[in-house]
NULUMLUM-442250 format. One record per residue (C-alpha): residue number from 1; residue in three letters; chain; x, y, z. Coordinates in Angstrom, 1 decimal. Layout:
N
@num=NUM&residuo=ALA&cadena=A&x=X&y=Y&z=Z
...
END
This chain:
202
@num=1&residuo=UNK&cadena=A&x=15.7&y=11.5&z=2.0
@num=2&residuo=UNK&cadena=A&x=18.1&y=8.9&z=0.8
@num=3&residuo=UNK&cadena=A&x=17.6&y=6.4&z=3.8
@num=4&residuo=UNK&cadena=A&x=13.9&y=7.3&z=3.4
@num=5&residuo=UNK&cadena=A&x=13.9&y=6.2&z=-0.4
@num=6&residuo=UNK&cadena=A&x=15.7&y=3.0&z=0.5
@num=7&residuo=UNK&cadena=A&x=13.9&y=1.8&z=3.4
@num=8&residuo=UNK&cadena=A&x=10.7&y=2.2&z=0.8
@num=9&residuo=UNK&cadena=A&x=12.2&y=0.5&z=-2.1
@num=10&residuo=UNK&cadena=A&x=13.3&y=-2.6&z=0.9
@num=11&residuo=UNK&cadena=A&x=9.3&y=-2.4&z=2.6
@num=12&residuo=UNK&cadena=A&x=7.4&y=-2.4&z=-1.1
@num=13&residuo=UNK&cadena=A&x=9.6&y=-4.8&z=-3.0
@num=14&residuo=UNK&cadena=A&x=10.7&y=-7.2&z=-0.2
@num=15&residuo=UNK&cadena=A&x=8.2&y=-6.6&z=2.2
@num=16&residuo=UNK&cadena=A&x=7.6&y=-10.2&z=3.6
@num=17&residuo=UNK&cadena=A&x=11.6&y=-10.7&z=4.2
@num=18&residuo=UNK&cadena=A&x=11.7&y=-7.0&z=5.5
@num=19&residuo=UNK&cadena=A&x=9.5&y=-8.2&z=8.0
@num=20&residuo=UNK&cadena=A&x=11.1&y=-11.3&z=8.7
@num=21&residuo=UNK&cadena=A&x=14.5&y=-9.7&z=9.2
@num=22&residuo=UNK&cadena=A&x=12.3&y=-7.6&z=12.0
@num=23&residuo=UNK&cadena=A&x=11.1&y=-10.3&z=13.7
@num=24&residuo=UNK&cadena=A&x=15.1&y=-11.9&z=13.3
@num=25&residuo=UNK&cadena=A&x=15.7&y=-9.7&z=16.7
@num=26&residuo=UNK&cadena=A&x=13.0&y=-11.1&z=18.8
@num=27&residuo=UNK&cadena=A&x=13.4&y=-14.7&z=17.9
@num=28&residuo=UNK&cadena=A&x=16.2&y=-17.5&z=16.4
@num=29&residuo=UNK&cadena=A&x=13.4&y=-19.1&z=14.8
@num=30&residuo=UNK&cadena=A&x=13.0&y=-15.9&z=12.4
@num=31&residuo=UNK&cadena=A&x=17.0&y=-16.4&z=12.4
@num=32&residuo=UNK&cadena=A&x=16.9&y=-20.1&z=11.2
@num=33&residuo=UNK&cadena=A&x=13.9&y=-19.4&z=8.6
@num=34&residuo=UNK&cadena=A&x=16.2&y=-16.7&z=6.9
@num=35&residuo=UNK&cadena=A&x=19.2&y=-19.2&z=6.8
@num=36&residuo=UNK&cadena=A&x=17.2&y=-21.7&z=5.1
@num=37&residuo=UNK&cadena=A&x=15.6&y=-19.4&z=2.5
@num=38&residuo=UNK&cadena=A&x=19.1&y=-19.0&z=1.1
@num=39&residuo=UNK&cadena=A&x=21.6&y=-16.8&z=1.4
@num=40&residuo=UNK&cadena=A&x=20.2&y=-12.9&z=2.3
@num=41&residuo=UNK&cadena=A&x=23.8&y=-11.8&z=1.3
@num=42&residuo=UNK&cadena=A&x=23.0&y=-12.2&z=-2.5
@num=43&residuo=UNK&cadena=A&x=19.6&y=-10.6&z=-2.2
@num=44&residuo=UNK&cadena=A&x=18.9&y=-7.4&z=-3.2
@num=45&residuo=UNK&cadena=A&x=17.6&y=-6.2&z=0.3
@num=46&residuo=UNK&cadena=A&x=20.7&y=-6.8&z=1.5
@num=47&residuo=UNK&cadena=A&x=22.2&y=-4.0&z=-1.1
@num=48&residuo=UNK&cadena=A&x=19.7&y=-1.8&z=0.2
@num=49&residuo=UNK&cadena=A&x=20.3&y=-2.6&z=3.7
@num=50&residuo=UNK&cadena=A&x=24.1&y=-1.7&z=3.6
@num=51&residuo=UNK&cadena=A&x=23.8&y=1.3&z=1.4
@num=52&residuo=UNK&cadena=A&x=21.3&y=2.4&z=3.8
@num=53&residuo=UNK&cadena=A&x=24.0&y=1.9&z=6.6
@num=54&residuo=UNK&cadena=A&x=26.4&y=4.0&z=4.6
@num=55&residuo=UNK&cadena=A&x=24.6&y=7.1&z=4.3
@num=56&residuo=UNK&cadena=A&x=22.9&y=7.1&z=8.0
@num=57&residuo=UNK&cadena=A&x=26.1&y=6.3&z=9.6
@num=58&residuo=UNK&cadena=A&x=28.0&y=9.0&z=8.7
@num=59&residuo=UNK&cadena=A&x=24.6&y=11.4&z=9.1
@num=60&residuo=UNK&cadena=A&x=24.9&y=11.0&z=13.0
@num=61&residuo=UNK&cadena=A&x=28.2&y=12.0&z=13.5
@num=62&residuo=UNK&cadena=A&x=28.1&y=14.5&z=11.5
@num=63&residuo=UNK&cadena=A&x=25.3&y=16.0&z=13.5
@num=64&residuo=UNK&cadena=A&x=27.1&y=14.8&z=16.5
@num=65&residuo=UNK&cadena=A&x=30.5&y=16.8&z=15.7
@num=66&residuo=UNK&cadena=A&x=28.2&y=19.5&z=14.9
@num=67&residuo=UNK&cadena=A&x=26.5&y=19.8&z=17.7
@num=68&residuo=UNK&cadena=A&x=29.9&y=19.6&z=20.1
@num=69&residuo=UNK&cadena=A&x=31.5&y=22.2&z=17.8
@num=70&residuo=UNK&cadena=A&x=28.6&y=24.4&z=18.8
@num=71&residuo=UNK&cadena=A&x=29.9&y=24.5&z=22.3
@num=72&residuo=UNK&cadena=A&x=33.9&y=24.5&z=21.6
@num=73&residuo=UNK&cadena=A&x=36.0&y=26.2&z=19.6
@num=74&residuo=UNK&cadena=A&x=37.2&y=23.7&z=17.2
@num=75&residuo=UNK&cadena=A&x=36.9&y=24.8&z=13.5
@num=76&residuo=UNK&cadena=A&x=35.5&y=21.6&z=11.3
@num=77&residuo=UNK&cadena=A&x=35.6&y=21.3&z=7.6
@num=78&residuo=UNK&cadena=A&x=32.7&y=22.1&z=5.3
@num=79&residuo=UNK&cadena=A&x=29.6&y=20.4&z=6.2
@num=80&residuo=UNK&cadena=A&x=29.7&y=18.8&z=2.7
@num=81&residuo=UNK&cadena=A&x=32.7&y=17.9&z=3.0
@num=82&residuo=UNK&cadena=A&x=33.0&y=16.4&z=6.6
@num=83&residuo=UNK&cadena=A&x=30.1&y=14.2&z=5.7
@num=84&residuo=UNK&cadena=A&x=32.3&y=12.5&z=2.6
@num=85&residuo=UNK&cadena=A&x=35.1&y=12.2&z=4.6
@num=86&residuo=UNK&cadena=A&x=33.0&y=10.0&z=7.2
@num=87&residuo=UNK&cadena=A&x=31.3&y=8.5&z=4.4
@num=88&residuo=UNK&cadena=A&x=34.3&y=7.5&z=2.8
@num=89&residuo=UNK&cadena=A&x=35.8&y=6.2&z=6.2
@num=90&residuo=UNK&cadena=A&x=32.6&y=4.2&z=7.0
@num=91&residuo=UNK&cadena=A&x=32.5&y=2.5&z=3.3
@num=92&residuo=UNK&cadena=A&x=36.2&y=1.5&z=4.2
@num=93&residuo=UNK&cadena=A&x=35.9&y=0.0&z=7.4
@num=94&residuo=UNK&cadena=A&x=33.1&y=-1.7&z=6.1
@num=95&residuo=UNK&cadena=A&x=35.2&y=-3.6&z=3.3
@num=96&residuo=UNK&cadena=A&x=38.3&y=-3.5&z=5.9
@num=97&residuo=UNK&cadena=A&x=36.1&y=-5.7&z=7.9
@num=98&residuo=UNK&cadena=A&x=34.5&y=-7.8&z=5.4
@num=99&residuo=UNK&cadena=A&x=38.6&y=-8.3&z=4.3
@num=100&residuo=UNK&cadena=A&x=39.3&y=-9.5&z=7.6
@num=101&residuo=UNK&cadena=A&x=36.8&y=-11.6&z=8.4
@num=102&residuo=UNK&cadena=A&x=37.1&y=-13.5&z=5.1
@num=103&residuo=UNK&cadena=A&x=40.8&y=-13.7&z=5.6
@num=104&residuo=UNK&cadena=A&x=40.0&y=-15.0&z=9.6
@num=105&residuo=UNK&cadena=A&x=37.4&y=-17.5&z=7.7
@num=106&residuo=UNK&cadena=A&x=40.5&y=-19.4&z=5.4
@num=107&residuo=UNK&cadena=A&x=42.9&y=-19.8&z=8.1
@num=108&residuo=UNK&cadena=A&x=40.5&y=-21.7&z=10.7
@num=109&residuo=UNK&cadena=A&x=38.7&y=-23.2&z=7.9
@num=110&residuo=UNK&cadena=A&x=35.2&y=-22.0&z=9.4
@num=111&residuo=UNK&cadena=A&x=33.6&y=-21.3&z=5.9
@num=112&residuo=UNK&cadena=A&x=30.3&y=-23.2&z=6.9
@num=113&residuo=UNK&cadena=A&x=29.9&y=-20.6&z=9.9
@num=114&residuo=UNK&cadena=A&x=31.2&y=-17.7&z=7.8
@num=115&residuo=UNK&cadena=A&x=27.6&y=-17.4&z=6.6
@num=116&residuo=UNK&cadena=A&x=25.9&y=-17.3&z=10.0
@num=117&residuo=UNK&cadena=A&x=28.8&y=-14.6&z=11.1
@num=118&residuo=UNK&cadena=A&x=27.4&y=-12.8&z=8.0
@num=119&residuo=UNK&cadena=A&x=24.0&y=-12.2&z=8.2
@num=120&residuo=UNK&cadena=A&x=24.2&y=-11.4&z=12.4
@num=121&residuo=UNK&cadena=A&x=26.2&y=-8.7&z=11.4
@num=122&residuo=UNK&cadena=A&x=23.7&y=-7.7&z=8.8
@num=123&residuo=UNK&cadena=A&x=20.6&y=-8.1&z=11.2
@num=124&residuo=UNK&cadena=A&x=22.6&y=-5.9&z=13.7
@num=125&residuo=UNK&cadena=A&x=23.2&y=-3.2&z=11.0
@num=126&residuo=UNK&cadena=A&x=20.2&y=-3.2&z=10.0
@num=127&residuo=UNK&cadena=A&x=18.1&y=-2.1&z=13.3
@num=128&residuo=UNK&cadena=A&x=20.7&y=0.0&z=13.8
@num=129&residuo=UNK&cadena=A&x=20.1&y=2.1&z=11.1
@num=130&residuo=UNK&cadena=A&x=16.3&y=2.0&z=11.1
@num=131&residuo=UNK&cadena=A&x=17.0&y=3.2&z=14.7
@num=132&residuo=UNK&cadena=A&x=19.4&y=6.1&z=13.5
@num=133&residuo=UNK&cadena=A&x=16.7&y=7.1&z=11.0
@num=134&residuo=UNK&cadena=A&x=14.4&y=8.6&z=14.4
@num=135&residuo=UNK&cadena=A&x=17.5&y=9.2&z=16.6
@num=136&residuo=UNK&cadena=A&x=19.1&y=12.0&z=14.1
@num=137&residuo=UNK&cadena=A&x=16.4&y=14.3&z=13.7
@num=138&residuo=UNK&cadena=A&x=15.6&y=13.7&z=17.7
@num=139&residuo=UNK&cadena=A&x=19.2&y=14.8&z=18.6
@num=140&residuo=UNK&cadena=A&x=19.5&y=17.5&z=15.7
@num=141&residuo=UNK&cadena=A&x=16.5&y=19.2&z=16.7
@num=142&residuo=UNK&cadena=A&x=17.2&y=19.4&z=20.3
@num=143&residuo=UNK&cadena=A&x=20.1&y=20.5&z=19.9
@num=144&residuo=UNK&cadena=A&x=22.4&y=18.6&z=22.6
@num=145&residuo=UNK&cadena=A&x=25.0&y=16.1&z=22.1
@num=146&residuo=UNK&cadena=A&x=24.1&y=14.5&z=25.1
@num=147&residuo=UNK&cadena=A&x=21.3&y=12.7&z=23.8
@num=148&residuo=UNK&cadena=A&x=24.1&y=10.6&z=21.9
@num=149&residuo=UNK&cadena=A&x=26.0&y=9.4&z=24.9
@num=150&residuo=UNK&cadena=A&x=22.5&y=9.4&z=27.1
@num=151&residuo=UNK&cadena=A&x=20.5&y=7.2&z=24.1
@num=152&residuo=UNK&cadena=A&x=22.6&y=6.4&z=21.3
@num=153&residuo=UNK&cadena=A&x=25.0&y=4.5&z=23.3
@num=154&residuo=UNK&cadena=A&x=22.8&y=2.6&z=25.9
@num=155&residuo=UNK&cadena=A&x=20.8&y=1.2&z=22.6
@num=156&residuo=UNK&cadena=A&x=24.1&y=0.4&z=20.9
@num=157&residuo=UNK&cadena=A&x=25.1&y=-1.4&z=23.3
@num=158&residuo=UNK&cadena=A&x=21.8&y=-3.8&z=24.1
@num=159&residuo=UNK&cadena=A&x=21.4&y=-4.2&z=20.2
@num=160&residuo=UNK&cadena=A&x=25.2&y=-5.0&z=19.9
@num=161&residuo=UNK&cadena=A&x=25.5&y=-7.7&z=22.6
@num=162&residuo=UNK&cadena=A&x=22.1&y=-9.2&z=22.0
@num=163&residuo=UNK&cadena=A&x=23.2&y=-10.1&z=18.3
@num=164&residuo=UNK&cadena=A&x=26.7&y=-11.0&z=19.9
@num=165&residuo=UNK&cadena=A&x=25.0&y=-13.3&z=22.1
@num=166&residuo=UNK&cadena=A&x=23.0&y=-15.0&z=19.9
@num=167&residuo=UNK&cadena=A&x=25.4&y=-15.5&z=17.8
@num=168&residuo=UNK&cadena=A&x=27.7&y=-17.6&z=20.4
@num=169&residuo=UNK&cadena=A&x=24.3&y=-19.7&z=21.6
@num=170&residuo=UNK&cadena=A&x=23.7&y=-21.2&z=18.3
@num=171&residuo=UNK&cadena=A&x=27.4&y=-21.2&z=16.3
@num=172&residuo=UNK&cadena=A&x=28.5&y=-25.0&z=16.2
@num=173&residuo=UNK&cadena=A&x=31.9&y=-26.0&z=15.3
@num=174&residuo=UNK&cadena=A&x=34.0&y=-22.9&z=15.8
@num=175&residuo=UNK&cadena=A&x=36.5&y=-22.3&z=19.0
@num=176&residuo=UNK&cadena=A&x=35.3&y=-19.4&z=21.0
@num=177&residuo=UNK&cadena=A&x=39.1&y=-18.0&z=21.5
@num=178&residuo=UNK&cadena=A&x=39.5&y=-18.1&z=18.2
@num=179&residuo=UNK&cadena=A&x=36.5&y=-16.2&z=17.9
@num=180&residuo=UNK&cadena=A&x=37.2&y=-14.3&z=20.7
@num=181&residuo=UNK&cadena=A&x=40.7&y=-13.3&z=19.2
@num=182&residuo=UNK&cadena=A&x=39.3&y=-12.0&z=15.6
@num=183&residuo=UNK&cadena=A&x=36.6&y=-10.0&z=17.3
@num=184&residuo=UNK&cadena=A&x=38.2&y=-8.0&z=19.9
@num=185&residuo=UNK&cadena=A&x=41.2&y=-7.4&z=17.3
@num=186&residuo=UNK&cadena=A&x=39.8&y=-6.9&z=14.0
@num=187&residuo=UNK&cadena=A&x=36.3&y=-6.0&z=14.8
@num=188&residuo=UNK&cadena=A&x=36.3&y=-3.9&z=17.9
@num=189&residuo=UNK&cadena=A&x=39.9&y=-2.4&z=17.8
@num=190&residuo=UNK&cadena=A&x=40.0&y=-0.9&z=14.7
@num=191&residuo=UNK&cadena=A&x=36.6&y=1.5&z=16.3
@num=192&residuo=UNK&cadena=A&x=38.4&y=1.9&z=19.5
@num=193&residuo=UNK&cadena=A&x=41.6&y=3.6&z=17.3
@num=194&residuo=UNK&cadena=A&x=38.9&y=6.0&z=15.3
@num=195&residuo=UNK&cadena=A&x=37.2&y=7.0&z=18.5
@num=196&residuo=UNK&cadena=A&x=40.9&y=7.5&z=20.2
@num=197&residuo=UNK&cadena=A&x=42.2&y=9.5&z=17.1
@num=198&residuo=UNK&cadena=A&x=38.7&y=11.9&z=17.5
@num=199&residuo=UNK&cadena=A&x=38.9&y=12.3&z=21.2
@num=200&residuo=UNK&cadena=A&x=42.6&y=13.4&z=20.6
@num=201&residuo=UNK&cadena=A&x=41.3&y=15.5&z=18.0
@num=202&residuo=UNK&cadena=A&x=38.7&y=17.1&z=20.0
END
């Protein structure tokens, strides 16, 4: 209901640059029109965008966990409580990354390209979650956690690398082992620890 609510308020209020955000995926003109309107970061659609990202997030792997936990017998927390737990460790990641790549940003002076960095990753956030908002009642209701590896995964992955790649074809003026380096160690790695700690877990 939340996610609902806020993709509303983003679609009434800010419909034109809702839409244009839309369009961002399908072509780098879209891209380059957002860039030049100013900076989407200290909009309010942006606010909306990530807190819409911080409750949808955590609603799919809750309902994943669930839905394993049907078919082991692993004892989980509350489901109140599970779900602030993940909300709590997606809101911290979040700000881990957003510490990192600022601190990444200072040491290679790249601030001009900081801004570009910025607003793939909130493109890339932001059809994920409009995606999450179909895929959680699809997978709740019936009731397999399959569908996550089967659909949740594949579309992950092609949304995740196409933002990726556009992202290399049009940054100027930044090495790409430096930007190698920061990625696969401060965006990637921390994910792969989490994902290691619950399989352990599990």
């Amino acid at each position: 209901m939340i996610g609902l609510f806020l993709i509303t308020l983003s679609f009434v209020l800010y419909k034109r640059k809702a839409i244009l955000m839309l369009r961002a995926l399908f072509s780098k003109r879209y891209i380059q029109q957002l860039l030049r309107e100013g900076k989407l970061l200290n909009e309010r659609i942006y606010l909306y965008s990530t807190l819409l990202y911080f409750f949808i997030f955590p609603s799919v792997l809750l309902s994943f966990l669930e839905l394993c936990v049907k078919e082991t017998k692993i004892s989980l927390p509350e489901p109140l409580q599970l779900y602030a737990l993940l909300f709590g460790g997606v809101v911290l990641l979040f700000f881990v990354s957003h510490f990192f790549l600022t601190f990444f940003v200072k040491i290679f002076n790249y601030q001009e390209q900081k801004y570009l960095y910025a607003t793939t990753k909130v493109l890339y956030r932001y059809y994920h979650t409009l995606f999450l908002m179909c895929f959680i009642p699809v997978m709740w209701y019936t009731h397999t956690p399959k569908i996550f590896y089967f659909v949740y995964i594949p579309f992950f992955l092609i949304v995740f690398f196409t933002f990726l790649i556009q992202f290399l074809r049009h940054i100027n003026g930044i090495s790409r082992i430096h930007f190698f380096i920061y990625f696969c160690s401060l965006e990637i790695l921390p994910y792969l620890l989490l994902l290691k700690l619950l399989i352990i877990k599990m």
